[in-house]
C-alpha positions, 0 to 999 in steps of 0.5 A: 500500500502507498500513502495518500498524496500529500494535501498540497498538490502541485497542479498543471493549470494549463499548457501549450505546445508546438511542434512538427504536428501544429499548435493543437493537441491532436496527434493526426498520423495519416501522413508522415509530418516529417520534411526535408530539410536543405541539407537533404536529411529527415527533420521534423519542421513546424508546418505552415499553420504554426510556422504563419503563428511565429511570422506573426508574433515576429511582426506584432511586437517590434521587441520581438523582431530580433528574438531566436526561434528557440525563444519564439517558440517557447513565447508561442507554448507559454501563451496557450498555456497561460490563456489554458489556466486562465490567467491574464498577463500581470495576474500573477504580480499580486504581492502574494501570488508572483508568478515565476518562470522556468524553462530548458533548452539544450542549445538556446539561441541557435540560429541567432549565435550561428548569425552573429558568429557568420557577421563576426568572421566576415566583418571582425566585429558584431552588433552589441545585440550578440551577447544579450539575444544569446544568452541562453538566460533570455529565454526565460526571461522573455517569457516572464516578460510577454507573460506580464510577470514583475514579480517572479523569478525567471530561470532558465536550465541547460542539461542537455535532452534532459533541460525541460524536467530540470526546469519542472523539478526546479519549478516544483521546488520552489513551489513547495517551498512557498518560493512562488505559488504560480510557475510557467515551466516547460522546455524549448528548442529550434535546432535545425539548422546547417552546423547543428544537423552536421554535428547531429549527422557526426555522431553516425546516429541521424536516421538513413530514412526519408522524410515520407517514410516515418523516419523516426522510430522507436524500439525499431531497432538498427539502423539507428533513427534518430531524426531532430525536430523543433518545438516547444512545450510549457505548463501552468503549474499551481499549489493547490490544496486538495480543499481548493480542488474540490470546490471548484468541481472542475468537469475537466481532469485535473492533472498532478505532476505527482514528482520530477526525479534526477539520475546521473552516470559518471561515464568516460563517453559524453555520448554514450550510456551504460548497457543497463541505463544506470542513469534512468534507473536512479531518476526511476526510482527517485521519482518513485520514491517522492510520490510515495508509488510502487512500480505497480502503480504505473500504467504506461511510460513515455520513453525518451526513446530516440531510436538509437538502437543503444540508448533504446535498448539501455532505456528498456534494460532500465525499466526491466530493472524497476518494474520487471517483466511485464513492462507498463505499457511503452508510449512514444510521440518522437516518432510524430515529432523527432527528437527536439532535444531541450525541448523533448521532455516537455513535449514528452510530457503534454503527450502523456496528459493527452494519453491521460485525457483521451485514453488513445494514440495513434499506432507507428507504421512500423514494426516497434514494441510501442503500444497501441492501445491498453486494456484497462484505462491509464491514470498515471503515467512516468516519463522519461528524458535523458542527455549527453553527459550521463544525465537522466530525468523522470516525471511522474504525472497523475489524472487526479481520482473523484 
């Protein structure tokens, strides 16, 4: 037996995403969403509707105009997710309820460093917007400004594919800490461009397939599939007591990131991971251990899963290790959206609440040990993400029980 949650619980008021599948939180599979990029490999690129939404927050807010993608992007998510909690710009700068930012990103200003860097070798000098627009601080701290927030902290997190949950977990922190009552917290990533696709392409992992042949695939097995994609995706999150919830008699679920756990590997190679995936067995079990959950208790994972036939199978020796046989049902969207690296736990999460709301997903086209469909409803389900550097991270979240 498991003890009760605690009465406090840290609350997912709303979220926003965006990603190669759009701004909406359906995830059509009909055809593949993947293009090819002029470098001639597989990427996972927003399609026009949501490349027309960047265009025009480029054009409606003169500040914006010389803003990276990764920032636009994370603009974009934090929007929905604000207007999907109800609050209004500036509603969280009441002395007692600021609201803070914290968001992850792997890379930060991609595009914008490769520009400024291009100007610098061919003038031997760069405008004094270089530093300042590549930063990766400003990431959060655009979004606490386009979010109308005076009051609260903005942070921004780089560990790699692993950045969003270090953003969550801090966010969480701080939050039952009585830091911040209110936290918009997420991860963000524009990555596709010439010299990051090379050093994606250097490591001999990026996927042989083209982009109309659902080049991404999970627990597929060799050739190695990793394909890079860009997006975005935050979450409004909120203390709220179990007193609170109950009297508000919400018709919509409520979602409780129940925990954010944190694992690490000291390995002498930066990109690769032990056989048993040490580093996700420790985040597994830490995230387990804070919201008081025995494996049992877990009805499906979403895998970080990028369709390196190493690193996927090091995930699922890792689950083997926790729950043994048989496994929770194995869940994946980068097969739908690719690998956004600081901003795939993030997405991985928004597709977890998706699962918990409509209890279904599309099916792969190809042959994978990725679920279809489940047999008893999903009311709780762990996520995972990992990065270069030997660091993992798993969140726990939960359809809050009548």
């Amino acid at each position: 037996m498991t003890e009760p949650l605690a009465e406090d619980l840290i609350v997912i008021r709303g979220r926003g995403r965006v990603s190669a599948l759009g701004l909406l939180p359906t995830l059509p599979a009909d055809a593949s969403p993947f293009s090819t990029h002029a470098t001639s490999l597989p990427v996972a690129a927003l399609p026009a509707g949501a490349e027309a939404a960047v265009t025009q927050l480029r054009r409606d807010v003169p500040a914006y105009r010389q803003l990276d993608r990764t920032v636009l992007l994370g603009l974009l998510a934090a929007r929905q997710a604000t207007a999907a909690a109800g609050w209004s710009p500036g509603s969280g700068d009441a002395p007692n309820r600021p609201l803070a930012v914290s968001m992850g990103s792997s890379r930060g200003a991609t595009q914008r460093l490769e520009d400024f860097h291009a100007e610098f070798l061919a003038a031997g000098s760069v405008p004094a917007a270089a530093s300042p627009f590549t930063t990766l601080g400003n990431v959060a701290s655009w979004v606490a400004y386009d979010a109308g927030s005076t009051g609260g902290a903005a942070l921004s997190h780089s560990s790699t594919c692993s950045s969003a949950f270090q953003a969550l977990g801090n966010a969480m922190a701080w939050l039952r800490a009585g830091m911040a009552t209110r936290f918009l917290a997420g991860g963000t990533e524009a990555p596709l461009t010439r010299f990051t696709l090379a050093q994606m392409r250097a490591i001999g992992i990026y996927s042989p397939h083209p982009a109309t042949e659902w080049p991404c695939r999970p627990g597929a097995g060799r050739p190695s599939t990793f394909v890079l994609g860009e997006g975005a995706a935050v979450f409004a999150l909120e203390k709220v007591s179990r007193q609170q919830l109950a009297s508000e008699q919400s018709a919509e679920p409520v979602f409780v990131l129940e925990s954010v756990g944190f694992g690490f590997e000291a390995i002498g190679s930066k990109t690769g991971l032990s056989p048993d995936g040490q580093h996700f067995q420790q985040a597994i079990g830490r995230a387990l251990a804070q919201a008081k959950v025995t494996p049992a208790e877990v009805d499906a994972v979403v895998l970080h899963s990028p369709g390196t036939p190493a690193g996927d199978a090091a995930e699922r020796a890792a689950l083997r290790a926790v729950f043994g046989e048989p496994l929770p049902l194995l869940l994946s969207n980068k097969w739908l959206i690719g690998h956004t690296l600081g901003a795939s736990a993030a997405l991985s999460l928004d597709f977890a609440l998706h699962v918990l709301a409509t209890q279904h997903w599309p099916a792969p086209p190809f042959l994978t040990d990725i679920a279809t469909a489940a047999a008893r409803p999903i009311r709780r389900i762990l996520v995972n993400a990992a990065g270069f550097g030997g660091n993992a991270a798993s969140a726990l979240v939960s359809v809050l029980e009548a």
